[in-house]
MDAnalysis code that builds the backbone (N, CA, C; Angstrom):
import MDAnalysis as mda
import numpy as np

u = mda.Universe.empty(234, n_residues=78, atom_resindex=np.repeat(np.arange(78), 3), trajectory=True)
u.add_TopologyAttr("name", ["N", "CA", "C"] * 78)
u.add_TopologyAttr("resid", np.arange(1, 79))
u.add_TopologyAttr("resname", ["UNK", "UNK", "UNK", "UNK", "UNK", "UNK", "UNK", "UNK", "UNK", "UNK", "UNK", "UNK", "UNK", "UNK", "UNK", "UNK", "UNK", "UNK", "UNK", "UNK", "UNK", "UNK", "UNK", "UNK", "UNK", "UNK", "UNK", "UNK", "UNK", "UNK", "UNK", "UNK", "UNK", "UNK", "UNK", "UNK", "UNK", "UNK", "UNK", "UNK", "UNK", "UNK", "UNK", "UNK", "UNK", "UNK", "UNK", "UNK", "UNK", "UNK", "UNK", "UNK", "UNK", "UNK", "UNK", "UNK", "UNK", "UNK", "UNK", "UNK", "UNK", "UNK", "UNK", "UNK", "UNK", "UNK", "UNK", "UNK", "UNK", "UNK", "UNK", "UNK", "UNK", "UNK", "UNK", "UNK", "UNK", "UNK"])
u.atoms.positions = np.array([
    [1.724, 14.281, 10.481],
    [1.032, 13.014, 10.535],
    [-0.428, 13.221, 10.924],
    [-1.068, 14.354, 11.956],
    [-2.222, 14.714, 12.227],
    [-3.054, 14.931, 11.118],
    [-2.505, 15.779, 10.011],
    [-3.488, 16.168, 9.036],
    [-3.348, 14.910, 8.135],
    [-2.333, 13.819, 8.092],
    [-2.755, 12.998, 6.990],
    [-3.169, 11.395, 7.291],
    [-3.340, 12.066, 8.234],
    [-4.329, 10.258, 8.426],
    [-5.646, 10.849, 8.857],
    [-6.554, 10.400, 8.207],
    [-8.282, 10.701, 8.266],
    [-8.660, 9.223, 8.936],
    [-10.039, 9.738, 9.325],
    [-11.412, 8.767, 9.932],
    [-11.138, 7.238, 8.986],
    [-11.021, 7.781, 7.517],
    [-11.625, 6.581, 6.434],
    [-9.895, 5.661, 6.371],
    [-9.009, 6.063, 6.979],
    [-8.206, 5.814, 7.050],
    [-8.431, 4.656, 8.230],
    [-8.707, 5.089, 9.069],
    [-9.027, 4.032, 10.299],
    [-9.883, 2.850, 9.916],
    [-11.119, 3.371, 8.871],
    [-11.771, 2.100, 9.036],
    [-11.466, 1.193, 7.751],
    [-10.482, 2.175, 6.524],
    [-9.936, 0.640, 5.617],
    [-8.861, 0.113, 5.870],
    [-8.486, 0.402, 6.763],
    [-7.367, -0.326, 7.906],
    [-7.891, -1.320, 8.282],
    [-8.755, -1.561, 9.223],
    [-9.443, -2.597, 10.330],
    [-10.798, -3.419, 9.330],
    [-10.702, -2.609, 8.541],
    [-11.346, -4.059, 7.022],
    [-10.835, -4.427, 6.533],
    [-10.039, -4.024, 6.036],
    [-8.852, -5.017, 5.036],
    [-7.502, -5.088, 5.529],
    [-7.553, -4.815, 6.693],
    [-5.914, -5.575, 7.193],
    [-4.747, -4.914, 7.021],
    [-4.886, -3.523, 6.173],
    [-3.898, -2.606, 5.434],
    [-3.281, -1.881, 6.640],
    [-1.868, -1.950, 6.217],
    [-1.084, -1.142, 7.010],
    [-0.975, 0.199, 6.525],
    [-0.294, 1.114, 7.000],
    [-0.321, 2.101, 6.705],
    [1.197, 2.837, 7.069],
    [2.274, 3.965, 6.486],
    [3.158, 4.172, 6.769],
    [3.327, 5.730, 6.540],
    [4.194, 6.693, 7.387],
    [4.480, 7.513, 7.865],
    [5.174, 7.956, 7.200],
    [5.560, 9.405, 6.279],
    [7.249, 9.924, 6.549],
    [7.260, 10.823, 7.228],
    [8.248, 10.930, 8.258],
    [8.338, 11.925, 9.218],
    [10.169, 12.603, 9.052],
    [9.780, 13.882, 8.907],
    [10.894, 14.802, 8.830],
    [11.407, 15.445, 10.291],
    [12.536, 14.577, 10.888],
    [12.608, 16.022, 11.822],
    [14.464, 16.942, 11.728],
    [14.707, 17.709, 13.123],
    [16.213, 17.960, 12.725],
    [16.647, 18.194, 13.985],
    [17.646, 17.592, 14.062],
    [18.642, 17.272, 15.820],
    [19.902, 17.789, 15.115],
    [20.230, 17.936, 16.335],
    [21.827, 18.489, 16.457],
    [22.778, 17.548, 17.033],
    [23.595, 16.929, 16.553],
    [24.726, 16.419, 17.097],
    [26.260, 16.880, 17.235],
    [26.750, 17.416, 18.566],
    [28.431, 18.297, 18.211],
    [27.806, 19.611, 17.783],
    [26.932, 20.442, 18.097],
    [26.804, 21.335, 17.498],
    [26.487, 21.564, 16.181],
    [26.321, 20.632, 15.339],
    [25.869, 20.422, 14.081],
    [24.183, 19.823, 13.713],
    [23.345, 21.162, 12.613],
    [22.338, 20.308, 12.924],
    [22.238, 19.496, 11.609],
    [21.525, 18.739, 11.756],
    [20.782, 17.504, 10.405],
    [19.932, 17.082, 10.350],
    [19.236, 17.329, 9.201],
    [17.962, 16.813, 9.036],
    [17.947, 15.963, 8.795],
    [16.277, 14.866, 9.665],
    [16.436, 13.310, 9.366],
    [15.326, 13.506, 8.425],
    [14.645, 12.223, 7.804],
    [13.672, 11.611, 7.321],
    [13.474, 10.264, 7.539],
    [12.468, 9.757, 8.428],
    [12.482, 8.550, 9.201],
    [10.613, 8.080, 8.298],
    [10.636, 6.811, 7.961],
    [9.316, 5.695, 7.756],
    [9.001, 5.250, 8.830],
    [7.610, 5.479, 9.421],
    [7.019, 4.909, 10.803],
    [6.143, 4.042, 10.221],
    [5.149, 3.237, 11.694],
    [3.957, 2.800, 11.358],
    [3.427, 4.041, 11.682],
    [2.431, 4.311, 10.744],
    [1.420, 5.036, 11.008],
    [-0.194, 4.425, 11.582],
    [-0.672, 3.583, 10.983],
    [-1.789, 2.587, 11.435],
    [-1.659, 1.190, 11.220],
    [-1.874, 0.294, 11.855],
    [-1.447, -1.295, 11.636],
    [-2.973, -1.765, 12.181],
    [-3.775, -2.730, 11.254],
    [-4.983, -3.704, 12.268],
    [-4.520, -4.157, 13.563],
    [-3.278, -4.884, 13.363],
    [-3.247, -6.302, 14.314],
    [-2.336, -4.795, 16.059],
    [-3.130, -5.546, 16.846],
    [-2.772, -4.880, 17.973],
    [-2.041, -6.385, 18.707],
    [-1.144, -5.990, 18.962],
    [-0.704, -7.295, 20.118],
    [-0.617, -7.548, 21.136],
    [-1.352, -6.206, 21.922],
    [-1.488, -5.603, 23.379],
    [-2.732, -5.984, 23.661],
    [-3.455, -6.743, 22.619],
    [-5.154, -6.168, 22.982],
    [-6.060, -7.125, 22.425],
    [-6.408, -8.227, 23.049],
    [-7.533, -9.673, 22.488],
    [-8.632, -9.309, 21.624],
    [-8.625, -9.693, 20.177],
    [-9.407, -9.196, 19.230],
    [-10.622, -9.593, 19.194],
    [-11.679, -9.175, 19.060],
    [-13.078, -10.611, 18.801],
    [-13.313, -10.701, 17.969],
    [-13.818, -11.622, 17.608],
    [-14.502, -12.287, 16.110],
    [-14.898, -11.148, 15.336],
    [-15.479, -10.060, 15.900],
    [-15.998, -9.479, 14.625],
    [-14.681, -8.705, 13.806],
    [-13.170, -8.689, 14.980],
    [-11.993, -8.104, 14.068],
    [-12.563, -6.232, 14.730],
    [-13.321, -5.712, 15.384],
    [-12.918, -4.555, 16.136],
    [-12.877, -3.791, 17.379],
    [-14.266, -5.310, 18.114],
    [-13.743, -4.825, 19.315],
    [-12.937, -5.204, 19.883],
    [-12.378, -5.411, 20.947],
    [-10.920, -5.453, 21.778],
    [-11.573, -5.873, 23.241],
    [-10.167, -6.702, 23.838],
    [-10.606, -6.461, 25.230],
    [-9.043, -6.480, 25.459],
    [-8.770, -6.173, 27.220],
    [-7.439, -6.066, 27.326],
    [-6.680, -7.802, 27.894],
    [-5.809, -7.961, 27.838],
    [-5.687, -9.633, 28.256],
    [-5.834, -9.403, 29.396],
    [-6.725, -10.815, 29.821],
    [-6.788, -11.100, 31.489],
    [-8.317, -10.547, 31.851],
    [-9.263, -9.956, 31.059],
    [-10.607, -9.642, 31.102],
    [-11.153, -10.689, 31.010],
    [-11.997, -10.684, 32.329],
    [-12.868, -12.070, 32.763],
    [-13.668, -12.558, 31.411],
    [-14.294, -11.936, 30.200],
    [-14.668, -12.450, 29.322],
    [-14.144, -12.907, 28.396],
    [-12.758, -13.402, 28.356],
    [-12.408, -13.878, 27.316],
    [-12.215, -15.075, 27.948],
    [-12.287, -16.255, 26.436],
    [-12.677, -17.802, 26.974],
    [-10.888, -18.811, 27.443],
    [-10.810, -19.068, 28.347],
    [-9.593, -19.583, 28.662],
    [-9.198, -20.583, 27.248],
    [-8.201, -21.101, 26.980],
    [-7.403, -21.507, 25.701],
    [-7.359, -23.301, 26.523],
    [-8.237, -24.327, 25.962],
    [-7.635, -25.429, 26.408],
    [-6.400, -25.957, 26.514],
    [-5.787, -26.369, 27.605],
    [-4.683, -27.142, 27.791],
    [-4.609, -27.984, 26.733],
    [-2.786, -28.205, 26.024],
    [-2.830, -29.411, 25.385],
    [-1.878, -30.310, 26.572],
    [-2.745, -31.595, 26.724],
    [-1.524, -32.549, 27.981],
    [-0.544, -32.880, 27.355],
    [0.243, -32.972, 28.072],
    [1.649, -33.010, 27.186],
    [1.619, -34.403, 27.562],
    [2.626, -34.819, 26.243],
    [3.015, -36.100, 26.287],
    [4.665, -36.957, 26.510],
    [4.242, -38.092, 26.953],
    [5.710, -38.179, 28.132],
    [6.605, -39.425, 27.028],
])
């Protein structure tokens, strides 16, 4: 996965929204028997869900950073 995701990979990701996917080969043993897997990962995804996006779509802040603008209350209705 190191050698096949490049730089230009990162940034037509976070312009156009493109995901990106993995095949990863590995081999475990179960009972003394080994087997090889082949597993599909994410490899790169835009949307972070850990991490408050800004307008421009790349910088980040982490939630709960004094600069991001509180979300108005909606009053609820009775």
């Amino acid at each position: 996965m190191k050698r096949a995701i490049r730089h230009e990979h990162y940034i037509q990701c976070l312009d156009n929204y493109i995901g990106d996917r993995v095949s990863i080969t590995s081999m475990r043993s179960f009972n003394h028997e080994v087997y090889v897997f082949e597993q599909t990962k994410v490899g790169l995804c835009a949307i972070d869900d850990k991490r408050y996006i800004l307008e421009d779509g790349r910088q980040t802040y982490a939630y709960g950073h004094y600069r991001i603008k509180p979300v108005e209350q909606i009053p609820h209705s009775k």
